[in-house]
C-alpha positions in Angstrom: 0.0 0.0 0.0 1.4 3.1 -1.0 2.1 5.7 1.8 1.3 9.1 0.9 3.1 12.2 2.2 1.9 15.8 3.1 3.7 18.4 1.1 4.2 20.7 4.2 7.0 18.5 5.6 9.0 18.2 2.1 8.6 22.0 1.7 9.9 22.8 5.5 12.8 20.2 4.7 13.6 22.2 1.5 13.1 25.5 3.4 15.5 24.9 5.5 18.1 23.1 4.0 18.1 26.4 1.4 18.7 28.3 4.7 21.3 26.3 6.0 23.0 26.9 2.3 23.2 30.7 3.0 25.3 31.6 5.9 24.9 35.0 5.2 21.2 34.9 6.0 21.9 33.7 9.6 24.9 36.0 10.0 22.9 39.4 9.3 20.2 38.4 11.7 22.4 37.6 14.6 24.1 41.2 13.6 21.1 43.4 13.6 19.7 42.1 16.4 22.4 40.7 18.8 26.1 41.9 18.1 25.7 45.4 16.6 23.1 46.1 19.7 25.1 44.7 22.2 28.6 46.3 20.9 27.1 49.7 19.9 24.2 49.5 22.6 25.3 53.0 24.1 25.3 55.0 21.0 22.3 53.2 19.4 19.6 53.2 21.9 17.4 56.3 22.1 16.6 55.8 25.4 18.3 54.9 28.7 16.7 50.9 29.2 16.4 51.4 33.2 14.8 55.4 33.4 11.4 55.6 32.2 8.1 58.0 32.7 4.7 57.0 34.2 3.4 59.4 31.6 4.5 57.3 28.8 3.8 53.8 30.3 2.4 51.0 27.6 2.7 53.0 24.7 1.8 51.0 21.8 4.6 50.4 18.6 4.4 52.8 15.9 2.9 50.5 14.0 -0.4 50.2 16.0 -1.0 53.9 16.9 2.5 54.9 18.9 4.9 57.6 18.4 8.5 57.3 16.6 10.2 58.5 20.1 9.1 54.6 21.1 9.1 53.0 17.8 8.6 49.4 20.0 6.2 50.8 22.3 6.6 51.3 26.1 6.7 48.8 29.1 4.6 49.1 32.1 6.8 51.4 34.2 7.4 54.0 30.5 10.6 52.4 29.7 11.5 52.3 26.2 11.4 48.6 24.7 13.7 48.9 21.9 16.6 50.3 24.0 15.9 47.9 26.7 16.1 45.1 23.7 19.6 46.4 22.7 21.1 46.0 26.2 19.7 42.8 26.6 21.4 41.8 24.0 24.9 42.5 25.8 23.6 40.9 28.4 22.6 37.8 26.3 26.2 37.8 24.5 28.1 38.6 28.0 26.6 35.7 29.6 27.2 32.8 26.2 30.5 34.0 25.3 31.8 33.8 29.2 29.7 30.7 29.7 30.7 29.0 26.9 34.5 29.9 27.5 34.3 28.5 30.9 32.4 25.8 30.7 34.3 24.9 27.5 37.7 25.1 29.0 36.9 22.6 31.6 35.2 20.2 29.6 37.8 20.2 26.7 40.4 19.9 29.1 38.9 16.8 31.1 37.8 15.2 28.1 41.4 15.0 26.4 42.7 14.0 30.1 39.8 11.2 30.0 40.6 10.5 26.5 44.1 10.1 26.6 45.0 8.5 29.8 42.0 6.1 30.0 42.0 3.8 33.2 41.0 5.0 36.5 41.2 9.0 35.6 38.6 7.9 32.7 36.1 6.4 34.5 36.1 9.1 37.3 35.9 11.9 34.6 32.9 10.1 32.7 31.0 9.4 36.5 31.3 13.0 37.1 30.1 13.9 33.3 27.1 11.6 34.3 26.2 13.1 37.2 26.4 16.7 35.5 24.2 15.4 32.8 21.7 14.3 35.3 21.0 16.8 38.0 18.3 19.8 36.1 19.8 23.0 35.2 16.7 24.8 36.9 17.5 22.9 40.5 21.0 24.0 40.4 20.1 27.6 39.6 17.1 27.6 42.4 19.7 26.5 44.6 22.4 28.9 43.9 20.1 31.6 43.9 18.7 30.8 47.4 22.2 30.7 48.5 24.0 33.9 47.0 21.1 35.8 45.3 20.3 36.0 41.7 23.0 37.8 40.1 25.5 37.5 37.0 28.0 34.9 38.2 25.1 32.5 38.8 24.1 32.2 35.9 27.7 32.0 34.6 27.9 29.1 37.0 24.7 27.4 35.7 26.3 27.7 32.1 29.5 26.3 32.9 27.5 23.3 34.9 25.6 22.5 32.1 27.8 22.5 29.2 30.9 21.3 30.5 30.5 17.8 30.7 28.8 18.2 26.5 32.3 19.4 25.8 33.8 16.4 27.8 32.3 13.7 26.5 32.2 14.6 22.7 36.4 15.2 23.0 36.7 12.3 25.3 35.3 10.4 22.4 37.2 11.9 19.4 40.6 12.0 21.9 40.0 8.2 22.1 40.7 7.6 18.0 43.1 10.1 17.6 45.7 8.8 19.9 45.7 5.8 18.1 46.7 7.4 15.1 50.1 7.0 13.9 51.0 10.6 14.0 50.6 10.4 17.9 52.9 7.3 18.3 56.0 9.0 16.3 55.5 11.5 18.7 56.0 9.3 21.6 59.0 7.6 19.9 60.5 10.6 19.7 60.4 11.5 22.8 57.8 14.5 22.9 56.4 15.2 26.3 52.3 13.5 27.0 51.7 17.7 26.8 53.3 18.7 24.6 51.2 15.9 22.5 47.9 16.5 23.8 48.2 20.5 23.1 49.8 19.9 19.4 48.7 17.0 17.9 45.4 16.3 19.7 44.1 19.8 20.5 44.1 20.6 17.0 42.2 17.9 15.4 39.4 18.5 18.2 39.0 22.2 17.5 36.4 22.0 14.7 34.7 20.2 16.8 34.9 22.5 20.1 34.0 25.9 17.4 30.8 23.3 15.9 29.3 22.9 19.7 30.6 26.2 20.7 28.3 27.7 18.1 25.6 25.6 18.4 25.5 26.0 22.3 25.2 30.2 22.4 21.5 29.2 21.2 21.0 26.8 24.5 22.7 29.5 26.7 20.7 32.1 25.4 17.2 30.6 26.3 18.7 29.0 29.5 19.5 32.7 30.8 16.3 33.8 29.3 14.2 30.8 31.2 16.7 31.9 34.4 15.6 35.3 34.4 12.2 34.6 34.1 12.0 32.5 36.8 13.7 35.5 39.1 17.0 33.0 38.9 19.2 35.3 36.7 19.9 39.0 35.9 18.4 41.0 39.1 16.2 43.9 38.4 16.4 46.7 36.7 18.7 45.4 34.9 17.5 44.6 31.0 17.7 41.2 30.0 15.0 39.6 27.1 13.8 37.1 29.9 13.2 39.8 32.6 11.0 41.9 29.6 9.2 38.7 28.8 8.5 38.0 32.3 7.7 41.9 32.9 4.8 41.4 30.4 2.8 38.3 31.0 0.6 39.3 33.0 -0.3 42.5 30.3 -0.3 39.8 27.5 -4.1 41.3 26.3 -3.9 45.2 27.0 0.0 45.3 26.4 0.9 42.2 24.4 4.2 44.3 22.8 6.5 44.0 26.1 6.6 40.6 25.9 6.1 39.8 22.2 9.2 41.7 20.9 11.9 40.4 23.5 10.4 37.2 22.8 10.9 38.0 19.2 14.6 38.4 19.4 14.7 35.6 21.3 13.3 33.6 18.7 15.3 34.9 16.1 18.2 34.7 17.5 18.1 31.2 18.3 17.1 30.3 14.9 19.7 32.1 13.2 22.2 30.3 15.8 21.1 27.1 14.7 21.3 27.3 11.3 24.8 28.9 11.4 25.9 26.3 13.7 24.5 23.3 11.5 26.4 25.6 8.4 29.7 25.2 10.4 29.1 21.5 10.9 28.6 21.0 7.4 32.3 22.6 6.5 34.2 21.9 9.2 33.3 18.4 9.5 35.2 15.8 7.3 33.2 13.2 7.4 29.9 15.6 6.1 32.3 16.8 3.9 32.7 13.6 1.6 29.3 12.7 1.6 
């Protein structure tokens, strides 16, 4: 019996792989609306994100009756959206790019000690990977936050927590073949140090690998801060971050649906353009996609 399929799956599936085979598409979008904004943030906002005016609270976006001094409309205490937007961006970036770097470093450098030393120092690594993997970002944060407060480094420590032991076991796994590799046993023949090995023979056939997951991963940290500071686990009040705005508007979702649809906007976006930048890297930088 034949099986007939919808076209909307086939036309998604074609949608997207014609995105993933323009990287420029995905680069401009994570420009406009996260690395220009959070670089230039100071110059381009017209307003200052935490000072607003009861006067000018839940102003609607130009589009739907507002005024070009808000173009994105007003939140509920008169502060401007679209400048509150732009510094949440540096806030977004701030927290990926240091909780990527951290968490990174620690997993890259555990996985190749796990990878190339095997035997007890292995198993111990992978136990504690397995652990990490198991215990909820969200319990972790609630119980930081109850201890020190919400605040930046929390969340930085959340990050780090969570991604980590990713980094770990997916070099852990690639360290495993590529000491086996003939390259890697010259080396010991002629004397080179276990280091000096690891750092320039192994640490360089891992990095496409480490900037694939890097890139992928700013997506994931991006909604983790967002769900974080949501919940009242992440940035503290007043300062802007897309989570706090989001949160800020839920309960206005019918009179004053603008404060929370445009942060969640640019969290969308951003995420999605991630993604397919990330999935664009894996497709170059990956041998073995490469020669299929």
């Amino acid at each position: 019996m034949a099986v007939i399929e919808s076209a909307e799956p086939n036309a998604f599936r074609r949608m997207w792989r014609w995105l993933r085979g323009y990287p420029l598409i995905p680069i401009f979008v994570l420009l406009v609306l996260l690395v220009f904004p959070a670089i230039f943030a100071d110059v381009l906002a017209p307003h200052d994100p935490t000072q607003g005016a009861i006067r000018n609270r839940r102003q609607p976006p130009i589009f739907f009756g507002g005024t070009w001094e808000y173009p994105l409309g007003t939140d509920r205490l008169g502060r401007d959206i679209l400048s509150r937007i732009m510094y949440g961006a540096r806030v977004s970036l701030s927290i990926s790019l240091v909780g990527i770097f951290v968490g990174g470093l620690i997993g890259v450098t555990l996985g190749m000690l796990a990878g190339y030393f095997r035997g007890w120092l292995d198993a111990v690594i992978m136990r504690l990977v397995e652990i990490s993997l198991a215990l909820p970002a969200i319990l972790l944060a609630l119980v930081l936050a109850a201890a020190t407060g919400p605040s930046f480094q929390t969340i930085i420590v959340v990050v780090a927590f969570v991604l980590w032991a990713l980094y770990a076991r997916q070099v852990r796994g690639e360290v495993l073949s590529i000491r086996e590799r003939d390259y890697v046993a010259r080396a010991r023949v002629a004397g080179a140090s276990e280091l000096w090995i690891m750092v320039r023979h192994i640490l360089p056939n891992v990095a496409n690998t480490i900037i694939v997951l890097a890139t992928l991963q700013v997506g994931s940290v991006i909604i983790l801060e967002a769900t974080l500071s949501f919940l009242g686990l992440g940035v503290p009040r007043p300062t802007p971050a897309w989570g706090l705005m989001v949160a800020d508007g839920r309960q206005l979702i019918v009179s004053a649906w603008w404060i929370s649809f445009f942060p969640g906007l640019a969290i969308t976006l951003t995420v999605f353009s991630l993604n397919l930048l990330g999935d664009w890297l894996r497709d170059r930088l990956d041998p073995r996609l490469a020669q299929v």
